[in-house]
BAFI-876249 format. One record per residue (C-alpha): residue number from 1; x, y, z. Coordinates in nm, 2 decimals, always signed. Example, Ala and Ser with C-alpha at 12.3 -4.5 7.8 and 13.67 -1.06 7.14 Angstrom:
<sites>
{n: 1	c1: +1.23	c2: -0.45	c3: +0.78}
{n: 2	c1: +1.37	c2: -0.11	c3: +0.71}
</sites>
This chain:
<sites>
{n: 1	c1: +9.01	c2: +7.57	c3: +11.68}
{n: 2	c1: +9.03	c2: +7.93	c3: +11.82}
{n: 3	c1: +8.85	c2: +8.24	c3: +11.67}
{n: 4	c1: +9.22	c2: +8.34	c3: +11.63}
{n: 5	c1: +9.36	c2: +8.02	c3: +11.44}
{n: 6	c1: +9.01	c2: +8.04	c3: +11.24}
{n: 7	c1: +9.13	c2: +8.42	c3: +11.12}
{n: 8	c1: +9.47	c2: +8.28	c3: +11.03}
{n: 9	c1: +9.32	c2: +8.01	c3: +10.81}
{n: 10	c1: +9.17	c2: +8.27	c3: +10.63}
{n: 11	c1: +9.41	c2: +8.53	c3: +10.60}
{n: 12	c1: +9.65	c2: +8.25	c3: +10.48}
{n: 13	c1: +9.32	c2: +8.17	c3: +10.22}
{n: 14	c1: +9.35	c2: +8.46	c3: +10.05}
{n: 15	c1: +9.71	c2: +8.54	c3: +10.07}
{n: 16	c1: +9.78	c2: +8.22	c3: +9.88}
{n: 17	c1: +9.51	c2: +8.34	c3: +9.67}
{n: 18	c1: +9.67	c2: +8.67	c3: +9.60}
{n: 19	c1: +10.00	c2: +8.49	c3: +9.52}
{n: 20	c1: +9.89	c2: +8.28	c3: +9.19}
{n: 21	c1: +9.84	c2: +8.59	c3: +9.05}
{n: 22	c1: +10.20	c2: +8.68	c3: +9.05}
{n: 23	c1: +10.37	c2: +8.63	c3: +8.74}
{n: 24	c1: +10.70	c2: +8.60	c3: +8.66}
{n: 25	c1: +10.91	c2: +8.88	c3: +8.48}
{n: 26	c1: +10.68	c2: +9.10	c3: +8.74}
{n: 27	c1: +10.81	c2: +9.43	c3: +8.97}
{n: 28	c1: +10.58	c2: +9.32	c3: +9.28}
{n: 29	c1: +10.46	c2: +9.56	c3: +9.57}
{n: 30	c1: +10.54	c2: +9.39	c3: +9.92}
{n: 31	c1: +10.30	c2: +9.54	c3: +10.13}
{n: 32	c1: +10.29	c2: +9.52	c3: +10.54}
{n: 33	c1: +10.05	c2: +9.36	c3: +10.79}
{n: 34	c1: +9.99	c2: +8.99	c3: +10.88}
{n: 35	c1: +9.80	c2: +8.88	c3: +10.59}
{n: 36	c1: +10.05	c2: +9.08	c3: +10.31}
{n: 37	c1: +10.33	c2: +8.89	c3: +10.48}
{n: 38	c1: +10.18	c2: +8.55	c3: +10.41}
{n: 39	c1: +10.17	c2: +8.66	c3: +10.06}
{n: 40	c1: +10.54	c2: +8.77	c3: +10.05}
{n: 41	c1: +10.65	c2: +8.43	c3: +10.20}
{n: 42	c1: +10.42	c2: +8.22	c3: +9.95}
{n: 43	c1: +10.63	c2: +8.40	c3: +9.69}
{n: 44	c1: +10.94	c2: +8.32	c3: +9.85}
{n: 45	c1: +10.83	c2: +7.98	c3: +9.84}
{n: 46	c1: +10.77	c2: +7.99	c3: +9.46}
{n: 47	c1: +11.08	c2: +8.17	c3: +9.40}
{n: 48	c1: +11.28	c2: +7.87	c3: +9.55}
{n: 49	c1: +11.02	c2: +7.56	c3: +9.39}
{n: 50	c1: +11.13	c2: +7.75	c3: +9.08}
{n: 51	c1: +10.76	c2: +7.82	c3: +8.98}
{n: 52	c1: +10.85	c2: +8.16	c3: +8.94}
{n: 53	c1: +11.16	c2: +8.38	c3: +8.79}
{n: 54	c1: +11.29	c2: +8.74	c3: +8.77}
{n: 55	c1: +11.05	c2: +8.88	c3: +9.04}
{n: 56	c1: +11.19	c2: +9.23	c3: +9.17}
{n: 57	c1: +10.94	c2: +9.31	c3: +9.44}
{n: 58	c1: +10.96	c2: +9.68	c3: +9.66}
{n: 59	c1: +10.87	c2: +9.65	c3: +10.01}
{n: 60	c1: +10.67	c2: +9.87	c3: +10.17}
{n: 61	c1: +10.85	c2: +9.82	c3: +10.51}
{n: 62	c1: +11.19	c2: +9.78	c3: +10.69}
{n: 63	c1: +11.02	c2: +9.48	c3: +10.88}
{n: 64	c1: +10.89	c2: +9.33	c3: +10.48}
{n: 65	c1: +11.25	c2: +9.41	c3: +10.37}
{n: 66	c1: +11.46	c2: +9.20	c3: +10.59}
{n: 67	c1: +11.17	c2: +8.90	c3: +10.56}
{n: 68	c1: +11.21	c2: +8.93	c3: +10.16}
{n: 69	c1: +11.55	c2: +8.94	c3: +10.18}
{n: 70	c1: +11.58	c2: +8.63	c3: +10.41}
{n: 71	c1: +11.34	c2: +8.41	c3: +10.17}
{n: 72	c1: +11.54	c2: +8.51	c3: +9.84}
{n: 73	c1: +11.29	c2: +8.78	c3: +9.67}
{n: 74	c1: +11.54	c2: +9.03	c3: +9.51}
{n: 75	c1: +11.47	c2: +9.41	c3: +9.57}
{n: 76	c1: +11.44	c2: +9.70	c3: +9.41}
{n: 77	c1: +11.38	c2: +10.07	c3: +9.43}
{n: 78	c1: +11.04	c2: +10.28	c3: +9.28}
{n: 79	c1: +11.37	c2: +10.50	c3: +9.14}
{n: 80	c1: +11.47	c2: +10.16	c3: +8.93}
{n: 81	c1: +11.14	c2: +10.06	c3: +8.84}
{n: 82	c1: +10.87	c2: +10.37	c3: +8.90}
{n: 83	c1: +10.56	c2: +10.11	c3: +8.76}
{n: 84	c1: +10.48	c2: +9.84	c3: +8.95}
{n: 85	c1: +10.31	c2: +9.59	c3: +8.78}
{n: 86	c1: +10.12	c2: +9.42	c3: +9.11}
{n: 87	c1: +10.11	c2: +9.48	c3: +9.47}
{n: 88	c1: +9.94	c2: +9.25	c3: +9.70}
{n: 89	c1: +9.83	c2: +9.43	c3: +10.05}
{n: 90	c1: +9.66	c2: +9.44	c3: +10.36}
{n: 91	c1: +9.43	c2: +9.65	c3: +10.52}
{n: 92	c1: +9.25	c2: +9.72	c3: +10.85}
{n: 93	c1: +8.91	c2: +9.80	c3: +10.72}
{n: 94	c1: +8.77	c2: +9.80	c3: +10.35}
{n: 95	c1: +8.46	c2: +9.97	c3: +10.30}
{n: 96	c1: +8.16	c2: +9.89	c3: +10.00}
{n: 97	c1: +8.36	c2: +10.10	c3: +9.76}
{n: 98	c1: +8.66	c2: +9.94	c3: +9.84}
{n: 99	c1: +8.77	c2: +10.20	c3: +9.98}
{n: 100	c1: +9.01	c2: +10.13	c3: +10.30}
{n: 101	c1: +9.20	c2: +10.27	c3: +10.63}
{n: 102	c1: +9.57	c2: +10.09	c3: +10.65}
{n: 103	c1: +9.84	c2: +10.18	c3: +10.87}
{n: 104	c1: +9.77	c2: +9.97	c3: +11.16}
{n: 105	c1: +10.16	c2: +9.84	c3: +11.13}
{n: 106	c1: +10.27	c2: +10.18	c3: +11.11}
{n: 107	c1: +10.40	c2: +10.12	c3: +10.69}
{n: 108	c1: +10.14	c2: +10.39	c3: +10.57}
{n: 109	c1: +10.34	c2: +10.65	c3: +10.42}
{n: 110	c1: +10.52	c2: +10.36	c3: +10.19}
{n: 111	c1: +10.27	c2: +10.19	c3: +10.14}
{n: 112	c1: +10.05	c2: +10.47	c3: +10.01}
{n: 113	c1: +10.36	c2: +10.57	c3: +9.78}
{n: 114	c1: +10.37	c2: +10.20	c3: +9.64}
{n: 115	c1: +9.98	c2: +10.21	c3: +9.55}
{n: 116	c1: +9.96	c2: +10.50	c3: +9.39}
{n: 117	c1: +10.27	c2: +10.40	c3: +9.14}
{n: 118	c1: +10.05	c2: +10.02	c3: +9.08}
{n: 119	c1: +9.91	c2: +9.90	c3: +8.78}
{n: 120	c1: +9.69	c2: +9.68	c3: +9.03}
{n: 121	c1: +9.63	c2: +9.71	c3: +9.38}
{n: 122	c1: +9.52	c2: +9.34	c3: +9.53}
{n: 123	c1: +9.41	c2: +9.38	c3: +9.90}
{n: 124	c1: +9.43	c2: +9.06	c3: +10.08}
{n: 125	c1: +9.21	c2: +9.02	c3: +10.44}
{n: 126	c1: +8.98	c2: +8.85	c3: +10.63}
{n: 127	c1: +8.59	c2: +8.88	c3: +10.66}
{n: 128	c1: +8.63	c2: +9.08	c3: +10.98}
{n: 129	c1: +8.80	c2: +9.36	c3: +10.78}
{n: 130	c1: +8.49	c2: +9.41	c3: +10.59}
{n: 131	c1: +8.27	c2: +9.72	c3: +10.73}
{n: 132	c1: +7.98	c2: +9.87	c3: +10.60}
{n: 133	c1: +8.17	c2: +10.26	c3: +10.66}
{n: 134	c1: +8.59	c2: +10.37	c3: +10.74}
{n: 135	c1: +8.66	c2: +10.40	c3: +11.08}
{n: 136	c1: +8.36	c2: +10.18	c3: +11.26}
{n: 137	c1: +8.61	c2: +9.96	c3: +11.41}
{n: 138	c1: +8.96	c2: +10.17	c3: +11.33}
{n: 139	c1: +9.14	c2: +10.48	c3: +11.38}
{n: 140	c1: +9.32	c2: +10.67	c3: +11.14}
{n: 141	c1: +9.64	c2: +10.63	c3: +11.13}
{n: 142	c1: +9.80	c2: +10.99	c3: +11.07}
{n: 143	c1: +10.16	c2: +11.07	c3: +11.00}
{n: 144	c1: +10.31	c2: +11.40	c3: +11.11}
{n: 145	c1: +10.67	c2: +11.47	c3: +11.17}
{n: 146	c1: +10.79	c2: +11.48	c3: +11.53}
{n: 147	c1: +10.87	c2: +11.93	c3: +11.53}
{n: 148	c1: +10.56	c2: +12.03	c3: +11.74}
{n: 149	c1: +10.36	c2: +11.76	c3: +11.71}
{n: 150	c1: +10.14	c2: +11.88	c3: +11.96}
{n: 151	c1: +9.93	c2: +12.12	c3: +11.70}
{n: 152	c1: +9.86	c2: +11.84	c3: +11.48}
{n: 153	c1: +9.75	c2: +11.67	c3: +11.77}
{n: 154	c1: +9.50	c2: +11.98	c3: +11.87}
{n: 155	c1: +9.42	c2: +12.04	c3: +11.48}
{n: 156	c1: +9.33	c2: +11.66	c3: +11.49}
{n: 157	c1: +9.12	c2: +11.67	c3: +11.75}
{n: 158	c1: +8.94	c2: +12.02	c3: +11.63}
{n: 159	c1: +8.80	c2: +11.75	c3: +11.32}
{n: 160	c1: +8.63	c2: +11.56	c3: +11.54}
{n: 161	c1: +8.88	c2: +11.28	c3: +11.64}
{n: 162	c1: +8.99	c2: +11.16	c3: +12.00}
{n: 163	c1: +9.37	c2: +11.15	c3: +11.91}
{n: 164	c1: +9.57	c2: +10.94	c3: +12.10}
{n: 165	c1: +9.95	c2: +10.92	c3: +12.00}
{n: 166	c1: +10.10	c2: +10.56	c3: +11.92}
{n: 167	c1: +10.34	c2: +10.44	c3: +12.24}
{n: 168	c1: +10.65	c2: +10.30	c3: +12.09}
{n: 169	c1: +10.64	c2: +9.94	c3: +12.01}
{n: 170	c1: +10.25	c2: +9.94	c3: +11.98}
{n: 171	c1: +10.11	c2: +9.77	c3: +11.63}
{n: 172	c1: +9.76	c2: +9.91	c3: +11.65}
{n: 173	c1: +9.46	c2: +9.64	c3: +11.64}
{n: 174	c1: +9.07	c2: +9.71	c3: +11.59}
{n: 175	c1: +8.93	c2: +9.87	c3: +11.90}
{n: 176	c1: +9.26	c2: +9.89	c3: +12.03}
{n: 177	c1: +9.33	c2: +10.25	c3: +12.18}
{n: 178	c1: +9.66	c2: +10.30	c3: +12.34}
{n: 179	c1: +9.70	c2: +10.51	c3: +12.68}
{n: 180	c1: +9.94	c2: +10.75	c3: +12.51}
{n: 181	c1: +9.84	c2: +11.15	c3: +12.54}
{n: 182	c1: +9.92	c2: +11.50	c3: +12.43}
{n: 183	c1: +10.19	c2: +11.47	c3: +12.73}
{n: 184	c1: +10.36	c2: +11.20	c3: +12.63}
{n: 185	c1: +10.73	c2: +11.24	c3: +12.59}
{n: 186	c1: +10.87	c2: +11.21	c3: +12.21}
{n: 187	c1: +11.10	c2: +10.94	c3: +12.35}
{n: 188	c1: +10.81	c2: +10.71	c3: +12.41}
{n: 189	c1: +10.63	c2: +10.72	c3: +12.10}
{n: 190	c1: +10.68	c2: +10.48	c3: +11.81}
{n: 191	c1: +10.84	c2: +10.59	c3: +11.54}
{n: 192	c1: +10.76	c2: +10.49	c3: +11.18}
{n: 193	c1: +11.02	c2: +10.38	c3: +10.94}
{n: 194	c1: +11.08	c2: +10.74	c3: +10.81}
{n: 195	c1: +11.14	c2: +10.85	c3: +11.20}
{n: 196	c1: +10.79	c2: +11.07	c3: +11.22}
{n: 197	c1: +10.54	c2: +10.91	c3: +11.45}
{n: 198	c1: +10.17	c2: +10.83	c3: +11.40}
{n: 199	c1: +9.89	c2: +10.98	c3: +11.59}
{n: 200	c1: +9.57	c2: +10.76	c3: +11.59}
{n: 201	c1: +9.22	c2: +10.91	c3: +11.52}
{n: 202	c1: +8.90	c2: +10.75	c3: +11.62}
{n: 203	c1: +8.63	c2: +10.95	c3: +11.45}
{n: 204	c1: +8.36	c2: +10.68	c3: +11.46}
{n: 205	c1: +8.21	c2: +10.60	c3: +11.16}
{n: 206	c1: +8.31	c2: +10.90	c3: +10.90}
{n: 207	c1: +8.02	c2: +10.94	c3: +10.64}
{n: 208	c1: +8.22	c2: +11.18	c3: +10.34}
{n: 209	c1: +8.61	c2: +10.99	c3: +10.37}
{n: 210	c1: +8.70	c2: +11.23	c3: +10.11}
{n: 211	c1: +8.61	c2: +11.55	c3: +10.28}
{n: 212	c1: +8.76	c2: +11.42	c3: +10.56}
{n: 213	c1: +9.11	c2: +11.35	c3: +10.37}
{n: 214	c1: +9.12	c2: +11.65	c3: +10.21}
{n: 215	c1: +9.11	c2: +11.80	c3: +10.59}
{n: 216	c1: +9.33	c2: +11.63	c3: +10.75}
{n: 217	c1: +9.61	c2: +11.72	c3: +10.45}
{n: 218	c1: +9.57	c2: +12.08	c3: +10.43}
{n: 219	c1: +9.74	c2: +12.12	c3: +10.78}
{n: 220	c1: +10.14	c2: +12.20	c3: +10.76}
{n: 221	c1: +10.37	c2: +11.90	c3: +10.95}
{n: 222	c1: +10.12	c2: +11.64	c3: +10.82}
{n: 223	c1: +10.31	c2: +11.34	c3: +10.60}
{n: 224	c1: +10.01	c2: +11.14	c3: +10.53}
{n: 225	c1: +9.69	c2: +10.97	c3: +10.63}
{n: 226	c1: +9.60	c2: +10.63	c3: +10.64}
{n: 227	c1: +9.24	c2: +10.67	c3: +10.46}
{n: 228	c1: +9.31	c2: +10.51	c3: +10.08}
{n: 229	c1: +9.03	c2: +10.63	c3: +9.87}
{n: 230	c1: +9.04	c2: +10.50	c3: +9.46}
{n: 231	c1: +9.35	c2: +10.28	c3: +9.53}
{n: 232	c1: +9.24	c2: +9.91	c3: +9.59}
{n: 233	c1: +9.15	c2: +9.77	c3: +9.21}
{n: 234	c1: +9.09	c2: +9.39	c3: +9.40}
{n: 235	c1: +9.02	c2: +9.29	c3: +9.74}
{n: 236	c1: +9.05	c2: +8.91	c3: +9.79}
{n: 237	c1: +8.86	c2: +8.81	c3: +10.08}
{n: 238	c1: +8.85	c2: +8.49	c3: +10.31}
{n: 239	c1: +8.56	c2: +8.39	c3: +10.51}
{n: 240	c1: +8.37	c2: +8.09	c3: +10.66}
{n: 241	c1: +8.20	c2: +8.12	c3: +10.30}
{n: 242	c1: +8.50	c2: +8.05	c3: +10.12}
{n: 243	c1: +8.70	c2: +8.33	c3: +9.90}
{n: 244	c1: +8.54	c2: +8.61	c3: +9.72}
{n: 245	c1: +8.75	c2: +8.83	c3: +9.47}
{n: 246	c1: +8.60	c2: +9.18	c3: +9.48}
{n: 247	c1: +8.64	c2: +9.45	c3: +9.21}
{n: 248	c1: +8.60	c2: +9.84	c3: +9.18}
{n: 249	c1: +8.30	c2: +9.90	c3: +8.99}
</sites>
């Protein structure tokens, strides 16, 4: 078995973990990334075994959307249902506190929107997302709209980051760090499912995440960042160990 088919096992460990907890009667939170998705389609599968009933879930992607849609989940809106009672997520890194940077599939922005409107936030991964501070093996992601882009880009960097713009089509992985620079036409970049683009930040290891945030929103054209500080209640993980189910506090 590959070191990649042995992270699938576990991702699809504690996906299928985050899925019994699902109940029906629930509004669910479809988050993005690999292991979210497993989640989504084990709840697809329960939907159809007839296990579970009246499941409304809100997907935090286009991409989760059309998948949900195809395996029978029925959607809603946050403007139907502005409480959701459980989303099951991914992230790129979690921290001790469970603290975490997401946005390595580019679903930030929603997916911040959906966790901050969650009675419980349940973060599925993999050991390998475990770190002992954000940003040791990940960028943040940053969100700014596409009008002069190039300040953020030079406020960005005046924090300490080496910024490097997303190239279209490019679903960021850990040490990953695309070619894209501060030249690089708007037309190549990849645009996020509210049409702004993401510029990725590698500040190393960042010691105060919350100073940091607070930075990083105070400049005008910003949407969002993907450091989420307080938001993860749970984080399920999978590992040559077996499962673990974290808690805050």
């Amino acid at each position: 078995m590959t070191d990649a088919d042995t992270a699938l096992q576990f991702k699809q460990q504690a996906a299928l973990r985050a899925a019994e907890l699902v109940q029906s009667g629930m509004v669910v939170g479809l988050g993005e990334g690999r292991t979210a998705l497993l989640a989504v389609q084990r709840i697809g599968e329960l939907l159809q075994a007839g296990a579970l009933t009246n499941i409304l879930g809100v997907a935090a992607s286009l991409r989760i959307e059309a998948e949900a849609q195809r395996l029978g989940i029925p959607l809603t809106t946050l403007n139907a249902h502005p409480c959701i009672d459980l989303t099951i997520d991914g992230a790129d890194e979690v921290d001790p506190q469970l603290d975490l940077i997401k946005g390595g599939g580019g679903a930030l922005l929603r997916e911040k929107i959906i966790a901050q409107a969650t009675r419980r936030e349940v973060i599925v991964v993999d050991e390998a997302k475990l770190v002992p501070a954000l940003g040791t093996a990940w960028a943040v992601p940053v969100e700014v709209v596409p009008f002069g882009w190039r300040s953020q880009y030079d406020y960005l960097s005046g924090l300490g980051a080496r910024v490097a713009p997303r190239p279209a089509g490019v679903n960021l992985k850990a040490g990953e760090q695309p070619a894209a620079g501060p030249d690089t036409p708007l037309e190549a970049l990849y645009r996020t499912d509210q049409g702004n683009i993401i510029l990725d930040c590698y500040f190393g290891p960042i010691h105060d995440t919350a100073a940091l945030a607070e930075r990083i929103k105070r400049r005008a054209g910003v949407v969002e960042h993907g450091l989420f500080l307080g938001l993860a209640h749970e984080v399920i993980v999978a590992g040559p160990g077996g499962i673990r189910h974290l808690r805050r506090g």
